[in-house]
C-alpha positions as CSV (number, residue, x, y, z in Angstrom):
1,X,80.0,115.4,43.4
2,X,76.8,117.4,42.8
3,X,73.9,115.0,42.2
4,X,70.9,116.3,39.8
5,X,67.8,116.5,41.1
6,X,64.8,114.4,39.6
7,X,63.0,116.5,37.4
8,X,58.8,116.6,38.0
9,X,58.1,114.3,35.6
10,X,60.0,111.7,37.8
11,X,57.7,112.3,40.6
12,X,55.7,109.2,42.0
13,X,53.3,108.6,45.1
14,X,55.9,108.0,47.2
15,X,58.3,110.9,49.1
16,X,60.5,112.0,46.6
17,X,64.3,110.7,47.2
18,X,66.3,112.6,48.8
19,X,69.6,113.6,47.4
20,X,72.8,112.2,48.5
21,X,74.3,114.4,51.3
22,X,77.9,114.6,53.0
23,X,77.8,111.7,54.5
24,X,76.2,108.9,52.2
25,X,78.4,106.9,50.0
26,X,77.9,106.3,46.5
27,X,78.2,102.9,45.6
28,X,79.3,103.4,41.8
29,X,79.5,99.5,41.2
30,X,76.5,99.1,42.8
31,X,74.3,101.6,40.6
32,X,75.9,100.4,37.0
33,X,74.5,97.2,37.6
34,X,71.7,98.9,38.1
35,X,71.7,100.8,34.9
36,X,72.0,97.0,33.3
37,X,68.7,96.1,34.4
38,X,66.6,97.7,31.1
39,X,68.5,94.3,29.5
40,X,65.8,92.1,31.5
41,X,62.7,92.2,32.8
42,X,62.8,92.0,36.2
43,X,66.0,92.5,38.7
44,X,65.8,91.5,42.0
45,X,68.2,93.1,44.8
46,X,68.5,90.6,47.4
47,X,70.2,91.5,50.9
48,X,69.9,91.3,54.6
49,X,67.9,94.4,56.4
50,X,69.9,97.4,56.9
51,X,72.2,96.4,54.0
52,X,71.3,99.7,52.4
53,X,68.8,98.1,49.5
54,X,66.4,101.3,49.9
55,X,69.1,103.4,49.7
56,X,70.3,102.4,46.5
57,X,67.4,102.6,45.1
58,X,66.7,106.4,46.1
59,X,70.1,106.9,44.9
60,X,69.4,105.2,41.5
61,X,66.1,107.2,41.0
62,X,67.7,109.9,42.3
63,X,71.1,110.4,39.9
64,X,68.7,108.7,36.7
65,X,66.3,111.2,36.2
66,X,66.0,110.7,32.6
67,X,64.8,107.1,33.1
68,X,60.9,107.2,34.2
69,X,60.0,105.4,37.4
70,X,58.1,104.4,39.7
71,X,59.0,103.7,43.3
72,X,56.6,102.4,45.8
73,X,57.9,101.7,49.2
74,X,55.2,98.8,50.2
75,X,52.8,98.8,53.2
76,X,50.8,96.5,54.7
77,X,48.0,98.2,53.1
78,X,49.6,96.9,49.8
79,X,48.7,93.5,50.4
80,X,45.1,94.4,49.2
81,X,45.8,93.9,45.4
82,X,42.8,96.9,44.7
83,X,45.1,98.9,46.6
84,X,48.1,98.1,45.2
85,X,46.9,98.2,41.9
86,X,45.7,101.7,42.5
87,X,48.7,102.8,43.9
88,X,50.8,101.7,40.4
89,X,48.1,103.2,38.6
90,X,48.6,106.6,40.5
91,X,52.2,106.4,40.2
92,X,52.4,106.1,36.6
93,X,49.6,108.6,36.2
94,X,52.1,111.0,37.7
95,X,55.0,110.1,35.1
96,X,52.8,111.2,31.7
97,X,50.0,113.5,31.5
98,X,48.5,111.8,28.7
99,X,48.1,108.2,30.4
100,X,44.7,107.2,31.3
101,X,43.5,104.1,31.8
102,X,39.7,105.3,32.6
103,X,38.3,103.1,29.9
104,X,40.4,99.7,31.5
105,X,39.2,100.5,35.3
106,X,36.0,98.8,35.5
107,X,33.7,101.0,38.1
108,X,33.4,97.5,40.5
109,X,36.9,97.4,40.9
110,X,36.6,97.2,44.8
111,X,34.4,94.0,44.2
112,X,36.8,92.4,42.3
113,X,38.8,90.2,44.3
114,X,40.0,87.1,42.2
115,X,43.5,87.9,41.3
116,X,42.6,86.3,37.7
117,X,40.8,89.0,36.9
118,X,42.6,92.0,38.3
119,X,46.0,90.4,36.2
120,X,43.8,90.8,33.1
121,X,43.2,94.1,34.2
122,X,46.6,95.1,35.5
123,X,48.2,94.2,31.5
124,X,45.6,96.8,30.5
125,X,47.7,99.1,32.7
126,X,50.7,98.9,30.8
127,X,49.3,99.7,27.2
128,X,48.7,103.0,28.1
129,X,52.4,103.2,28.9
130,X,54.6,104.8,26.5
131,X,58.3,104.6,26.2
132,X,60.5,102.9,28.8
133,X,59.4,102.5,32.6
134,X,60.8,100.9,35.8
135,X,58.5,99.6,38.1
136,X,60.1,99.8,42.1
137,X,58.8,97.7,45.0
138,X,60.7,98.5,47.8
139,X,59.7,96.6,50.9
140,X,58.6,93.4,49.4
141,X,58.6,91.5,52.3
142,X,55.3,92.9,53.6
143,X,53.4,91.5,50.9
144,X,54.0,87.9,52.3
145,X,50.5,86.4,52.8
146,X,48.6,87.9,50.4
147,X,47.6,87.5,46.8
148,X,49.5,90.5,45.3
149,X,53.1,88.6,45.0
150,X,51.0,86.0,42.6
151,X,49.0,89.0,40.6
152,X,52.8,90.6,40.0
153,X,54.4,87.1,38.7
154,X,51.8,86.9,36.9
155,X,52.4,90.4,35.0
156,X,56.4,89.6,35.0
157,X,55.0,86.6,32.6
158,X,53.6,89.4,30.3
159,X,55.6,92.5,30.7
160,X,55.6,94.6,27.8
161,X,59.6,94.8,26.3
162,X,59.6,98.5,27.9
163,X,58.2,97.6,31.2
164,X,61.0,96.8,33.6
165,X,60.4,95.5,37.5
């Protein structure tokens, strides 16, 4: 089975997928339950470690490249929600050449650090967003102890219709 490759548009700050090769196995099931997930607004995959979750998730990106995404495999640095932020904002910058969100950044961003403010903020980020988009975070586990797991349930409360996580 030759698998397409994701066209430039698909592109994102993370390393691009690669594709499937000889040796990895396609889990079919697995990634059309995957292709479900523009029905709600958030899907979580949930399984132990070296169950194969980042996998799948190349895989999906990978064989889907009609459907815009975003993929960003979390590190520590992440758990900064400036940083995070910036790193969203980077990756959907990548996806559309028109997007810009210049006018939403304010130029203290790196002295704001209530999350209440940066989730104002963050919505902002999605209205420049057009069409469908699905938002990866791979790797969630490093953001334990830090503010950014409440700044994104507090954007899964608001998600535009389009926006999937």
């Amino acid at each position: 089975m030759k698998t397409p490759l994701p066209s430039p548009a698909a592109r994102t700050n993370a390393a691009l997928p690669d594709p499937p090769g000889p040796c990895t196995i396609i889990r079919s099931g697995l990634l059309a339950r995957l292709d479900q997930s523009n029905q709600f607004p958030i899907t979580l995959i949930l399984a132990p470690a070296g169950s194969g979750k980042s996998t799948l998730l190349r895989q999906w990106q990978t064989m889907r490249p009609s459907r815009k995404s975003v993929r960003l495999s979390l590190q520590v640095q992440d758990r900064d929600p400036v940083h995070f932020l910036r790193r969203l904002i980077n990756g959907i910058r990548q996806l559309s050449d028109d997007f810009d969100i210049s006018s939403c950044l304010p130029f203290d961003l790196e002295s704001t650090q209530a999350t209440e403010p940066l989730l104002q903020l963050s919505h902002r980020i999605f209205d420049g967003v057009r069409g469908e988009l699905f938002i990866l975070l791979d790797d969630f586990q490093v953001l334990d102890q830090s503010p950014v797991p409440q700044l994104i349930a507090g954007l899964v409360e608001q998600l535009p219709t389009p926006i999937h996580l």
